[in-house]
N, CA, C and O atoms as a MOPAC input file, in Angstrom:
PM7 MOZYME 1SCF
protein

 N    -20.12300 1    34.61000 1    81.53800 1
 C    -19.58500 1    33.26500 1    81.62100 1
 C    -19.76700 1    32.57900 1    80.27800 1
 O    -20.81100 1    32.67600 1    79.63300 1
 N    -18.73000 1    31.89600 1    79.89100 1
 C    -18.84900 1    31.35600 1    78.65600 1
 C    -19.80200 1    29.82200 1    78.44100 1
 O    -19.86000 1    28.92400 1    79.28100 1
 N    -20.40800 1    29.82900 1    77.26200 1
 C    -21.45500 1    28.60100 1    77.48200 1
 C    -19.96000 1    27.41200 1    76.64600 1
 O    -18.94900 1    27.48900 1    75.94700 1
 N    -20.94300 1    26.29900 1    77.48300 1
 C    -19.93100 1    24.92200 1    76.63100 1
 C    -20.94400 1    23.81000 1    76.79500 1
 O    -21.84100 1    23.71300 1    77.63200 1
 N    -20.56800 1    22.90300 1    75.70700 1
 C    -21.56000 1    21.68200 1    76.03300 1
 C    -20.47900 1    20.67900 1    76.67600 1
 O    -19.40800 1    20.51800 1    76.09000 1
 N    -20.79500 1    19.89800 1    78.06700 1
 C    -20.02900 1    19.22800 1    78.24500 1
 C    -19.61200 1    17.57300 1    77.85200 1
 O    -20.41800 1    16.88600 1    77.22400 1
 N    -18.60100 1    17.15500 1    78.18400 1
 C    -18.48000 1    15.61700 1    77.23700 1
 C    -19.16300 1    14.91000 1    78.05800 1
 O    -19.31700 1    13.70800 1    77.84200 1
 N    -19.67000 1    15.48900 1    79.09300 1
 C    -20.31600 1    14.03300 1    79.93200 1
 C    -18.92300 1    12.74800 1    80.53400 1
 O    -18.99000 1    11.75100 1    81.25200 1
 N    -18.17600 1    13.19000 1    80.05900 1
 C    -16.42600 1    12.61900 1    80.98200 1
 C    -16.76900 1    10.62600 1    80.75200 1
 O    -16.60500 1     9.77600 1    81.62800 1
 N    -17.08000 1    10.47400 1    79.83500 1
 C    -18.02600 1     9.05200 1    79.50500 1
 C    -16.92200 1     7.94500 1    78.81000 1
 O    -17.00300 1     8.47200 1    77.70100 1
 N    -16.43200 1     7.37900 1    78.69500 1
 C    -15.13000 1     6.51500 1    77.62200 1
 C    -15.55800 1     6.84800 1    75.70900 1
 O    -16.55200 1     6.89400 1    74.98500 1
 N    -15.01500 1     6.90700 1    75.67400 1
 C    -14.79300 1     7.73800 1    73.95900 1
 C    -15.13300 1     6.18900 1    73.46500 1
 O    -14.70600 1     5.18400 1    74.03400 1
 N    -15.94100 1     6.20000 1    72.35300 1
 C    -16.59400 1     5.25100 1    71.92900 1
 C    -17.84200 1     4.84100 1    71.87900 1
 O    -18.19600 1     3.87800 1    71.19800 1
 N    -18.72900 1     5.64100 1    72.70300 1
 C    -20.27100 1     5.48200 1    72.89500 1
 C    -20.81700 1     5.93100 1    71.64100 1
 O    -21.75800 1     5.33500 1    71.11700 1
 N    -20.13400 1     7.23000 1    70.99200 1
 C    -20.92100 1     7.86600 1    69.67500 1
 C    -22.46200 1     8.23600 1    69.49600 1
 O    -22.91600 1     9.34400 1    69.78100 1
 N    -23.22000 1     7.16400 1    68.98300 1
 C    -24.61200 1     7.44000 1    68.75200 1
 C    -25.04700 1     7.45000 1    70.30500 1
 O    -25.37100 1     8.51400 1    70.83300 1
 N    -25.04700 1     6.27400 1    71.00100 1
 C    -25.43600 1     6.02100 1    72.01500 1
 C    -25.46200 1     7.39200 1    73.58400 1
 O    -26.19500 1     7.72100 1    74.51700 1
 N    -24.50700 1     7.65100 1    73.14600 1
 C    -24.06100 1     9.07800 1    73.80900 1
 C    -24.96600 1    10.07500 1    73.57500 1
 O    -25.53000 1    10.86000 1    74.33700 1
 N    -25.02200 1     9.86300 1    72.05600 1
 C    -25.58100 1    11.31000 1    71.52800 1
 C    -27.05600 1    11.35800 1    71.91500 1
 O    -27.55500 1    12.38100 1    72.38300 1
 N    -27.85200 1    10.05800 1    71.68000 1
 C    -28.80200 1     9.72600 1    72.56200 1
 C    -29.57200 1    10.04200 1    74.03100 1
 O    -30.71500 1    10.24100 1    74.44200 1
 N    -28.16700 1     9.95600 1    74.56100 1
 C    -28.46700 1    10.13200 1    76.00700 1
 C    -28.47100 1    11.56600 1    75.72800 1
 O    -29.56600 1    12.08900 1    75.52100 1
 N    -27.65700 1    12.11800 1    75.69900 1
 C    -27.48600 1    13.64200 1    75.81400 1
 C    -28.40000 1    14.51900 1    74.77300 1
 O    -28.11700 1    15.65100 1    74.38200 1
 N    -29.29500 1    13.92700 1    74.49200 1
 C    -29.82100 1    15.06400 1    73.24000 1
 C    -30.71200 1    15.92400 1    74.19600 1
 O    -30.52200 1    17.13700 1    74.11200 1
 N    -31.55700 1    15.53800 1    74.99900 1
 C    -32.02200 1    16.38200 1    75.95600 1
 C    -31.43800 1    17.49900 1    76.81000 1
 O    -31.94200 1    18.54300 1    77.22400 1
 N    -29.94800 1    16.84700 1    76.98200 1
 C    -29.31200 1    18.49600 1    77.64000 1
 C    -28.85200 1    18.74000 1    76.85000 1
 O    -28.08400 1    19.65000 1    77.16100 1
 N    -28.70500 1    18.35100 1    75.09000 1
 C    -27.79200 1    18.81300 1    74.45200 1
 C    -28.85100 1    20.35900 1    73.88500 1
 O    -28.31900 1    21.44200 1    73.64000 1
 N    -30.31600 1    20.11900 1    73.77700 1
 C    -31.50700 1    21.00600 1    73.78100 1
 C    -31.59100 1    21.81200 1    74.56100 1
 O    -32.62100 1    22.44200 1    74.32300 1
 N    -30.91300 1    22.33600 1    75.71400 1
 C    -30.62900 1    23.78700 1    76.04400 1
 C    -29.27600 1    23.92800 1    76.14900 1
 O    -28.57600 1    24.26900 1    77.10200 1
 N    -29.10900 1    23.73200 1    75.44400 1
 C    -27.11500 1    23.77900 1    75.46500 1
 C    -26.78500 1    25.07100 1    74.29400 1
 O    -25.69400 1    25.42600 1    73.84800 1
 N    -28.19900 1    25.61800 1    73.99400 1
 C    -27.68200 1    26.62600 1    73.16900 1
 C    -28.53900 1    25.89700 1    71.06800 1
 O    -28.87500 1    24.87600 1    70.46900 1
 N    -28.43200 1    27.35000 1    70.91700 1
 C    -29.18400 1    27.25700 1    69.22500 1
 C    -28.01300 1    27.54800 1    68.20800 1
 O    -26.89800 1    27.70300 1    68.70600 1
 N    -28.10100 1    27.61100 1    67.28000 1
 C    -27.70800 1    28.07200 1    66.04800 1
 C    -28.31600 1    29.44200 1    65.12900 1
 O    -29.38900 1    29.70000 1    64.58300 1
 N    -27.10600 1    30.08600 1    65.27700 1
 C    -28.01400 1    31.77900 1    64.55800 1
 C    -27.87700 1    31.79900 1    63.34200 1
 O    -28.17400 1    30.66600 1    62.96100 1
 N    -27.48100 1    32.68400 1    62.12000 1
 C    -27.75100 1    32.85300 1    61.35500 1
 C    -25.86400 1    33.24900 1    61.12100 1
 O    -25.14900 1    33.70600 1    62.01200 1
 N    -25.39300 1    32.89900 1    59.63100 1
 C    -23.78400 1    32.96800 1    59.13100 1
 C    -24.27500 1    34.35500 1    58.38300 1
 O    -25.24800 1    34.66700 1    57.69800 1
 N    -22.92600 1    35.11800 1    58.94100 1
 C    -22.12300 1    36.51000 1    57.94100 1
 C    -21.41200 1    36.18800 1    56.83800 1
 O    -21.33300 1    34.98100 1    56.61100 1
 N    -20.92900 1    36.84800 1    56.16600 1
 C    -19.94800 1    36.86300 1    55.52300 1
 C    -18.72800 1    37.55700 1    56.64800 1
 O    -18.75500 1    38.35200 1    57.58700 1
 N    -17.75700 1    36.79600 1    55.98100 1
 C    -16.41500 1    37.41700 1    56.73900 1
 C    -15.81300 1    38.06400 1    56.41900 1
 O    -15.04100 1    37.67800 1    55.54100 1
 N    -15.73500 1    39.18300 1    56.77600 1
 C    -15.23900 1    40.31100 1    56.64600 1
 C    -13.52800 1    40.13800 1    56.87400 1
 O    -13.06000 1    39.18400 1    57.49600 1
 N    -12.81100 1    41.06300 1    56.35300 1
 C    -11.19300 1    40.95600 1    56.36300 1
 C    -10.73600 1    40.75100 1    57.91600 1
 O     -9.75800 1    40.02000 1    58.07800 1
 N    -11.43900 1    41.41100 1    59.26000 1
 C    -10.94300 1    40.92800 1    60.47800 1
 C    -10.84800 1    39.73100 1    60.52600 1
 O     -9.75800 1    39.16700 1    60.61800 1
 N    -12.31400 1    38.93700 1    60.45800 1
 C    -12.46500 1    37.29000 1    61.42000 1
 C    -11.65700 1    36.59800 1    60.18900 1
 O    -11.38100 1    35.47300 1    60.60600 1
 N    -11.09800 1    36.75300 1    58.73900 1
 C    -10.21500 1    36.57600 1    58.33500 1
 C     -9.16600 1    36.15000 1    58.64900 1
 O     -8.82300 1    35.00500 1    58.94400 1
 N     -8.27800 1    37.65400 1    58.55600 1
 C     -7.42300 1    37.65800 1    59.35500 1
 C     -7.09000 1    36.95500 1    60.92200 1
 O     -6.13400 1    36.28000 1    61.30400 1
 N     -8.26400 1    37.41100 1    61.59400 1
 C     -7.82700 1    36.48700 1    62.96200 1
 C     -7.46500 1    34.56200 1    62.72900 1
 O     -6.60200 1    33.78200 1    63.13100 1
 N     -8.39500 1    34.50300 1    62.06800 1
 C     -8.54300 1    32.82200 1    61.79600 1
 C     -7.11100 1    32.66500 1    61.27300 1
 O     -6.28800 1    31.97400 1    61.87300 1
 N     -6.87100 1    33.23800 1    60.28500 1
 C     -5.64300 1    33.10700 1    60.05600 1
 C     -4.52100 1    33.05800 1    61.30600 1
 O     -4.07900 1    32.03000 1    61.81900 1
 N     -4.21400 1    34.29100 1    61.62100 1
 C     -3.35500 1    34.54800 1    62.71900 1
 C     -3.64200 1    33.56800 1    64.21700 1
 O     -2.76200 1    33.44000 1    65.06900 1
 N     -4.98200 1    32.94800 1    64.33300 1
 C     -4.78800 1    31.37500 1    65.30200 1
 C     -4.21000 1    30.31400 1    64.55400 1
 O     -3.54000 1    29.47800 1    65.15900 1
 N     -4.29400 1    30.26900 1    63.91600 1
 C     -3.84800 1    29.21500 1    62.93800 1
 C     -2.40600 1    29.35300 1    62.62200 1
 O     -1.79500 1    28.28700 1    62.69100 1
 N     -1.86600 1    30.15700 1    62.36800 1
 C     -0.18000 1    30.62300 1    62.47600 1
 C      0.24100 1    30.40900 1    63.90000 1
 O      1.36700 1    30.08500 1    64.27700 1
 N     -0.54100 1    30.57400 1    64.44300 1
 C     -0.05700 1    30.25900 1    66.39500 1
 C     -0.40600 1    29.01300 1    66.89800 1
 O     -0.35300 1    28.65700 1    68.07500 1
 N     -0.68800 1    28.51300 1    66.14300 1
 C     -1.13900 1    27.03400 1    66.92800 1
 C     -2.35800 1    27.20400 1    67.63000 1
 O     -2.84100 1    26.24200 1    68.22600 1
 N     -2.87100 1    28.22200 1    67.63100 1
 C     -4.00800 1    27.81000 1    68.80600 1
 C     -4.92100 1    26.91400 1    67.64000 1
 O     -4.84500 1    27.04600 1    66.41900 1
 N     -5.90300 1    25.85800 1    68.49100 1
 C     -6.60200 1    24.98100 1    68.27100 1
 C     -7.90300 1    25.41200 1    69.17300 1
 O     -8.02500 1    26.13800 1    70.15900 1
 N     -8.92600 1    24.54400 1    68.29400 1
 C    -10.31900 1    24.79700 1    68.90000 1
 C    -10.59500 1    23.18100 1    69.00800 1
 O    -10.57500 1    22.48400 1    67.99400 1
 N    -10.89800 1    22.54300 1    70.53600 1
 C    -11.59900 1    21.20400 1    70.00000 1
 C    -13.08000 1    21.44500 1    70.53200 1
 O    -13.37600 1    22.29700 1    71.37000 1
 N    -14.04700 1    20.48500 1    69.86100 1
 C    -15.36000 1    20.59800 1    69.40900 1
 C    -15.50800 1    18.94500 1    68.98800 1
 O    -14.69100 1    18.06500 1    68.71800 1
 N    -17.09000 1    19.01100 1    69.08400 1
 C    -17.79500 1    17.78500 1    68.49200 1
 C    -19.05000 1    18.32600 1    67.87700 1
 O    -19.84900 1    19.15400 1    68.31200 1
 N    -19.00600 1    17.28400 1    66.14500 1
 C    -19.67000 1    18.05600 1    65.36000 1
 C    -21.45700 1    17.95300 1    65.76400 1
 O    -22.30200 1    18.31700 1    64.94600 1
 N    -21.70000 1    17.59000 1    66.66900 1
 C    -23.49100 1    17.72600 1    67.79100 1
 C    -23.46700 1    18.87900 1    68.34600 1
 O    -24.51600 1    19.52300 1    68.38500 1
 N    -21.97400 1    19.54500 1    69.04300 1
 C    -22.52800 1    20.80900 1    69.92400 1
 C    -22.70500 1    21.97000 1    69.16300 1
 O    -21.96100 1    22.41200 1    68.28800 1
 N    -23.89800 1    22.47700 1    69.63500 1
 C    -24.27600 1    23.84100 1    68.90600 1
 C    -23.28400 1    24.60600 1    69.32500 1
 O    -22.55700 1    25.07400 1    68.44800 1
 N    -23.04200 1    24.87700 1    70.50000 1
 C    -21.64400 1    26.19300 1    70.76000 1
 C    -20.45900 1    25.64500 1    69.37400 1
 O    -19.70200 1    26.14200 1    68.54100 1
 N    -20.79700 1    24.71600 1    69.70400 1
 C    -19.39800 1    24.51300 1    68.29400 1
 C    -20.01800 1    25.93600 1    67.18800 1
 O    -19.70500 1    27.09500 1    66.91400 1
 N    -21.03900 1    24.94300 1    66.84600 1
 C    -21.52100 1    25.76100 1    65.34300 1
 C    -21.74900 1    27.05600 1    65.74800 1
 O    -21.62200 1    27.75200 1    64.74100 1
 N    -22.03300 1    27.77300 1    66.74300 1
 C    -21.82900 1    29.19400 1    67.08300 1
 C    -20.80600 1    29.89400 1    67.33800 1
 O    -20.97200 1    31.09500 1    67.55000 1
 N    -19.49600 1    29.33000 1    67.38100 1
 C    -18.11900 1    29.25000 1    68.13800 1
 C    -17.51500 1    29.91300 1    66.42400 1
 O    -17.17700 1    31.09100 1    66.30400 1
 N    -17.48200 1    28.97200 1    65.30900 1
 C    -17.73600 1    28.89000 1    63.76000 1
 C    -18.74800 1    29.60600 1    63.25700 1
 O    -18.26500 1    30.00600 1    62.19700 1
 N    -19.62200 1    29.94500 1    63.31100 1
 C    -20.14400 1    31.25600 1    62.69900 1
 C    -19.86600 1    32.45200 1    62.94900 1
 O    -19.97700 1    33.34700 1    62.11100 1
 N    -19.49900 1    32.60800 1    64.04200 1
 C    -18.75600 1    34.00800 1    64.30900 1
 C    -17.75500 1    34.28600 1    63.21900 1
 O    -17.60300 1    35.36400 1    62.64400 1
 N    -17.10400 1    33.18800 1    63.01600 1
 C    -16.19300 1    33.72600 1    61.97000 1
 C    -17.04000 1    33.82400 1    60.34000 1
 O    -16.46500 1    34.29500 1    59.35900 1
 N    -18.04700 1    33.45000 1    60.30400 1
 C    -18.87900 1    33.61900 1    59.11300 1
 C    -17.89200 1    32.86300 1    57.93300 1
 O    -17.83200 1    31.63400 1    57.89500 1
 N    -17.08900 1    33.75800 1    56.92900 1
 C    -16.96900 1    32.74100 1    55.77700 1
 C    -15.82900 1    32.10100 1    56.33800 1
 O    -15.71400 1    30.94800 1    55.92400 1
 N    -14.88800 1    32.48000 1    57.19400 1
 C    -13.65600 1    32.46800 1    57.02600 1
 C    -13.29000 1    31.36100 1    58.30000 1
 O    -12.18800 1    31.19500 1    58.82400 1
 N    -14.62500 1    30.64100 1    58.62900 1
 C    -15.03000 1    29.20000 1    59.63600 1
 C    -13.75600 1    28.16200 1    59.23500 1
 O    -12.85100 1    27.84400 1    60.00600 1
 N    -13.87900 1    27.80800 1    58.12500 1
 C    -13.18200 1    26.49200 1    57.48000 1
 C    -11.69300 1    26.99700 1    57.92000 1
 O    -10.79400 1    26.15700 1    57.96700 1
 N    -11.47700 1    28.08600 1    58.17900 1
 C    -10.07300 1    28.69800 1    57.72200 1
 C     -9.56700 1    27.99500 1    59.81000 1
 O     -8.43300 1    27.63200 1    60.12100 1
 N    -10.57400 1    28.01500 1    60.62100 1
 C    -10.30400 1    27.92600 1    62.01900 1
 C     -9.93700 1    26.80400 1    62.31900 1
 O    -10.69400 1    25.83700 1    62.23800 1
 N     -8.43000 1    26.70700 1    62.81100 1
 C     -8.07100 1    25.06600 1    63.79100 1
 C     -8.93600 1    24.29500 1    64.20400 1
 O     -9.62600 1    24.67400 1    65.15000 1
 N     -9.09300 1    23.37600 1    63.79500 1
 C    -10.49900 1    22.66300 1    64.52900 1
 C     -9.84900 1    21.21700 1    64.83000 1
 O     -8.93900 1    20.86800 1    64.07800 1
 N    -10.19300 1    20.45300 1    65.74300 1
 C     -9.83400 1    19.09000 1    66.47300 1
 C    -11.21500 1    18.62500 1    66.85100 1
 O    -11.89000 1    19.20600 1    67.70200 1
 N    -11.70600 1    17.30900 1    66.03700 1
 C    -13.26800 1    16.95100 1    66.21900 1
 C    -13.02100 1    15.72800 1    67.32700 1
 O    -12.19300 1    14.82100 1    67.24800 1
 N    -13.69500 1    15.90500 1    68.06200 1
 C    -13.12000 1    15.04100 1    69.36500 1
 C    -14.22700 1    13.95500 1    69.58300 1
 O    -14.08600 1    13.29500 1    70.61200 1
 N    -15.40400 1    13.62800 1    68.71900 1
 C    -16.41100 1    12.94400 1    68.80300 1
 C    -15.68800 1    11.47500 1    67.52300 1
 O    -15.54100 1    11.44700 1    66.30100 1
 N    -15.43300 1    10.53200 1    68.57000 1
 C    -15.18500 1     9.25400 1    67.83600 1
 C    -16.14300 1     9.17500 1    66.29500 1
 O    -15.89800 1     8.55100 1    65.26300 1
 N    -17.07800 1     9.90800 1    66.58000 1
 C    -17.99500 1     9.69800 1    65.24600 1
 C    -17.87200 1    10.54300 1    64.21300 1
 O    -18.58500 1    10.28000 1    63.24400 1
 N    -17.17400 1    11.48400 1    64.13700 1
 C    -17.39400 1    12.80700 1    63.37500 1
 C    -15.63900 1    12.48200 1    62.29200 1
 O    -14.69900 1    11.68800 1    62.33300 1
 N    -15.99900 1    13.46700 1    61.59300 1
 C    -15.14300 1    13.55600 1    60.69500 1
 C    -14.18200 1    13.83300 1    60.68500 1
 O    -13.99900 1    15.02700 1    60.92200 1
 N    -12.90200 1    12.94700 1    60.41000 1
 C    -11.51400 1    12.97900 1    60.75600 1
 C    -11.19500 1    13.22900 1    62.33600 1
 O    -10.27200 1    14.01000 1    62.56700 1
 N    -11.76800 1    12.72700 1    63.28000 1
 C    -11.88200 1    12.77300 1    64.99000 1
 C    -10.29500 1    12.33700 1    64.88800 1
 O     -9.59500 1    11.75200 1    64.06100 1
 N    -10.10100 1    12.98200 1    66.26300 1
 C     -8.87300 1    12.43400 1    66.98800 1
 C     -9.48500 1    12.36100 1    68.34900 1
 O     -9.58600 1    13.47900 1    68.85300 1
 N     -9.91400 1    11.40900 1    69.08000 1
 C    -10.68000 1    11.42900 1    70.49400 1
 C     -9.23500 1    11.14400 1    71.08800 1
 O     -9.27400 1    11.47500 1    72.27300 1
 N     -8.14400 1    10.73000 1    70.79600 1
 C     -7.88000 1    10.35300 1    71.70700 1
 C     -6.46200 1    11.12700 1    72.01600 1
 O     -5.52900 1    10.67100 1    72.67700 1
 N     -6.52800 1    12.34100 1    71.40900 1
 C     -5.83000 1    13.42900 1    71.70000 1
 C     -6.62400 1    14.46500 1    72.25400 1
 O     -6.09600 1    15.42300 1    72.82000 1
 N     -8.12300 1    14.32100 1    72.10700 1
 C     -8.53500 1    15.21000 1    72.86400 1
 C     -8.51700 1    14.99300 1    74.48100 1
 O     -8.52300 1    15.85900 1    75.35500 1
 N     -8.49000 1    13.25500 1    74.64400 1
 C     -8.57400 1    12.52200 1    75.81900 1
 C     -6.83100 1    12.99700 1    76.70900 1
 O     -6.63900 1    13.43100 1    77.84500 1
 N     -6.26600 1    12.80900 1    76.07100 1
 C     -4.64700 1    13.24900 1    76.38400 1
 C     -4.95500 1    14.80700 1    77.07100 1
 O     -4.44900 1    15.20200 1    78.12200 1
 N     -5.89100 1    15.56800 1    76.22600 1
 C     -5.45800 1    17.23300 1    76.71800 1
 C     -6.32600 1    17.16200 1    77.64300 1
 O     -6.50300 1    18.28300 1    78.12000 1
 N     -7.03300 1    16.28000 1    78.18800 1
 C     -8.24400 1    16.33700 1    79.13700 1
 C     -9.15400 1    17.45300 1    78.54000 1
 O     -8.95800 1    18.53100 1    79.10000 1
 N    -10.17100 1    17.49400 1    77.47500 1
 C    -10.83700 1    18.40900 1    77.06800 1
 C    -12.17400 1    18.63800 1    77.66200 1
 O    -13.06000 1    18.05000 1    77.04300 1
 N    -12.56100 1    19.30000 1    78.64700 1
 C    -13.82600 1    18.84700 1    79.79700 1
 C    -15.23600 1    19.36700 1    79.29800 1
 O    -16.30900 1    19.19900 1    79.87700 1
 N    -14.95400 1    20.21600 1    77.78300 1
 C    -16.44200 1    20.32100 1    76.93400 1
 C    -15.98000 1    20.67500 1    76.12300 1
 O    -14.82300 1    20.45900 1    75.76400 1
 N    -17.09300 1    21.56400 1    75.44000 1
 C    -17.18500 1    21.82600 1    73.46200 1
 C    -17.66300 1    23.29000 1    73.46300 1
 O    -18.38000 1    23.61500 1    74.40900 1
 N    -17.41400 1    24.06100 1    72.69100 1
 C    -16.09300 1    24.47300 1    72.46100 1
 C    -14.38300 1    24.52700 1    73.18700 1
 O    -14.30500 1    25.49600 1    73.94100 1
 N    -13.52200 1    24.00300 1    73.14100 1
 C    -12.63000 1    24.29100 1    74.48300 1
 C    -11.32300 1    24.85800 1    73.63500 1
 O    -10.80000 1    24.08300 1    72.83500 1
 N    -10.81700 1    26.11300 1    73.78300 1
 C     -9.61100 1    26.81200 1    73.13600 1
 C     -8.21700 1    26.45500 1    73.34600 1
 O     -7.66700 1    26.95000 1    74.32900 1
 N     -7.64900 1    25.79200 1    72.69900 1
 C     -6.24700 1    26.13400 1    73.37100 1
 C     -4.84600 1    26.95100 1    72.41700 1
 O     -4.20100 1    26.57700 1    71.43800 1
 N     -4.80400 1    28.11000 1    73.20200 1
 C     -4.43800 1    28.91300 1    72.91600 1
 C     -2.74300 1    29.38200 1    74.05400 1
 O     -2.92900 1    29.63300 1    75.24500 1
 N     -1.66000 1    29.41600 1    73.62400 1
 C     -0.38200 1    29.53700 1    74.13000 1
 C     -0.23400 1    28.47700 1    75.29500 1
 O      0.54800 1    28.78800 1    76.19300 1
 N     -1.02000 1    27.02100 1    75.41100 1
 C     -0.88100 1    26.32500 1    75.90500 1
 C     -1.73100 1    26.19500 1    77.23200 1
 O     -1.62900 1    25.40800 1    78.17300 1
 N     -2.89300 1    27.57900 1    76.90300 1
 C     -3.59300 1    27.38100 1    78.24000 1
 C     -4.91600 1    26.97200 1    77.41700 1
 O     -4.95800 1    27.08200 1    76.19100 1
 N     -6.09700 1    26.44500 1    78.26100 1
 C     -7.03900 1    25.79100 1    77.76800 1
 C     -8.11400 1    27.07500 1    78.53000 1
 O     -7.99200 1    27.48900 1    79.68300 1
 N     -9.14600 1    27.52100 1    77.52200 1
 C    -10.49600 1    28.33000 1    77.67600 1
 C    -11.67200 1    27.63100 1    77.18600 1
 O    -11.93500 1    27.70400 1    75.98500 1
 N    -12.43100 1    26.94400 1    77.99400 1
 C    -13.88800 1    26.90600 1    78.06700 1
 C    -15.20600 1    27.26600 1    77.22900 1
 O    -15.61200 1    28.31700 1    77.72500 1
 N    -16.02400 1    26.90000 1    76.23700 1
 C    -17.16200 1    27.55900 1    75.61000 1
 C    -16.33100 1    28.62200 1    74.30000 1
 O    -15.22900 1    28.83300 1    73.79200 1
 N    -17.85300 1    29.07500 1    74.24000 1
 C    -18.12500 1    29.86700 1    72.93300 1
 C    -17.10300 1    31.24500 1    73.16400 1
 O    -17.89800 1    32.15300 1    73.40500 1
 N    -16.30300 1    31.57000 1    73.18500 1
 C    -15.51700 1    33.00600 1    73.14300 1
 C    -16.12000 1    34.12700 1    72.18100 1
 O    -16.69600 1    33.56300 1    71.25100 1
 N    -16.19000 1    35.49500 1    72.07800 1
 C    -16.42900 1    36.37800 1    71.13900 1
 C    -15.15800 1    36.53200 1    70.42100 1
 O    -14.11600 1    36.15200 1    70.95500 1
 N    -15.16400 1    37.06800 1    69.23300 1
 C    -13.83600 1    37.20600 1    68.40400 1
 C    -12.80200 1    38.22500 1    68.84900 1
 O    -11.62600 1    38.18200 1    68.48600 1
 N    -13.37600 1    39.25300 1    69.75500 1
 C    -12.87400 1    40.02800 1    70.60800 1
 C    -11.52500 1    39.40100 1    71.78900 1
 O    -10.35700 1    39.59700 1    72.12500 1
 N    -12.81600 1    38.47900 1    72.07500 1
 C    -11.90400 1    37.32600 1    73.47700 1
 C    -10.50600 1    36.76600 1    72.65700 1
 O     -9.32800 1    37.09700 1    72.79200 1
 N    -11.01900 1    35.98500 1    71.94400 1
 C    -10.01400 1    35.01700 1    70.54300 1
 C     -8.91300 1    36.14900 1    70.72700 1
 O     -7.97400 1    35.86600 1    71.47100 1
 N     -8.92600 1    37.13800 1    70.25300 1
 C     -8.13600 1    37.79100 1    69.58800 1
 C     -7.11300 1    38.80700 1    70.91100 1
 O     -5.93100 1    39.09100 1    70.71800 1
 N     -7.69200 1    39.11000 1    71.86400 1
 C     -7.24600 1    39.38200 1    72.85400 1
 C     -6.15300 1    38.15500 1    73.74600 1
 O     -5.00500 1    38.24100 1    74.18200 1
 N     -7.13400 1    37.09800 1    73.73200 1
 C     -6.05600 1    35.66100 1    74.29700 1
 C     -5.07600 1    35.47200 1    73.29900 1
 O     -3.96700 1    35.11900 1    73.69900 1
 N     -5.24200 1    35.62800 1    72.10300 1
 C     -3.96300 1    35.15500 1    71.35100 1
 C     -2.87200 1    36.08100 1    70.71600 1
 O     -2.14700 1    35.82800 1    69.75400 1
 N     -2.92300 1    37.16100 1    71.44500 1
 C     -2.32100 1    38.54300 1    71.48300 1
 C     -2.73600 1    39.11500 1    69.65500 1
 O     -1.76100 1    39.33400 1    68.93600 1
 N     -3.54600 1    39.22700 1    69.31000 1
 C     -3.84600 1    39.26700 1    68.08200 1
 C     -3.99200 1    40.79400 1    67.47200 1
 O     -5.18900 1    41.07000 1    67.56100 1
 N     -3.39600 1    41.71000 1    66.98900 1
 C     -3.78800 1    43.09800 1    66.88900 1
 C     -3.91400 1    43.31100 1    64.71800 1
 O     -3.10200 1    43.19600 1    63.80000 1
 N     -5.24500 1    43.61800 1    64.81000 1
 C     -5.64600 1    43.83000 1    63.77500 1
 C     -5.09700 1    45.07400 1    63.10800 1
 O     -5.25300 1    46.16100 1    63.66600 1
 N     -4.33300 1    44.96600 1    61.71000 1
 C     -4.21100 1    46.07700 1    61.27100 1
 C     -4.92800 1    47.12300 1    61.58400 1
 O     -5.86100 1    47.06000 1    62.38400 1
 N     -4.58800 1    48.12300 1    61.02300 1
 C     -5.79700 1    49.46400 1    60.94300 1
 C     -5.82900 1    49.76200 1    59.57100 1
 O     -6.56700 1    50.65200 1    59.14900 1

């Protein structure tokens, strides 16, 4: 089952106050491991979501985020990202509010929406993705 931190479904605008409340479940909501380098796959894949539209929304507090993004190691920056926390950098909350986004990490990929942290395996399988050889 995939992990996600959820928004707590709260009116967009709380920010700190939010983050507050939630830092206690946000503390088993998952850690932060250690970044790869990216190798030519998670490359390539990042690329090839990004040619497809798929999008990742996230808020820059949840760790699944930052684990969601290290998987891809260097080639992170290269991944669709939609910051859905009124507080964070360049946010759009209120397109995340439109897609009904019900936690962090949440995929949307050919117009269907997936839940939590995915493996690059998953990514790449949902977005019909086939890696050279």
């Amino acid at each position: 089952m995939a992990r996600f931190c959820p928004t707590f479904n709260q009116p967009w605008g709380f920010g700190v106050g939010l983050l507050a409340i939630a830092s206690p479940i946000l503390v088993g909501c998952g850690g932060l491991g250690t970044g790869e380098a990216a190798s030519s796959y998670e490359q390539r894949l990042a690329e090839h979501l990004s040619q497809t539209n798929a999008v990742m929304y996230g808020a820059f507090w949840c760790p699944h985020c930052a684990s969601q993004k290290e998987l891809f190691g260097d080639a992170a920056s290269q991944v669709p990202y939609i910051e859905c926390d009124p507080e964070g950098e360049n946010a759009q909350p209120e397109l995340c509010q439109a897609k009904g986004i019900p936690g962090y990490p949440t995929w949307e990929i050919d117009g269907e929406f997936y839940t939590g942290t995915r493996s690059l395996e998953n990514l790449a399988e949902l977005s019909n993705f086939v890696a050279p050889e």
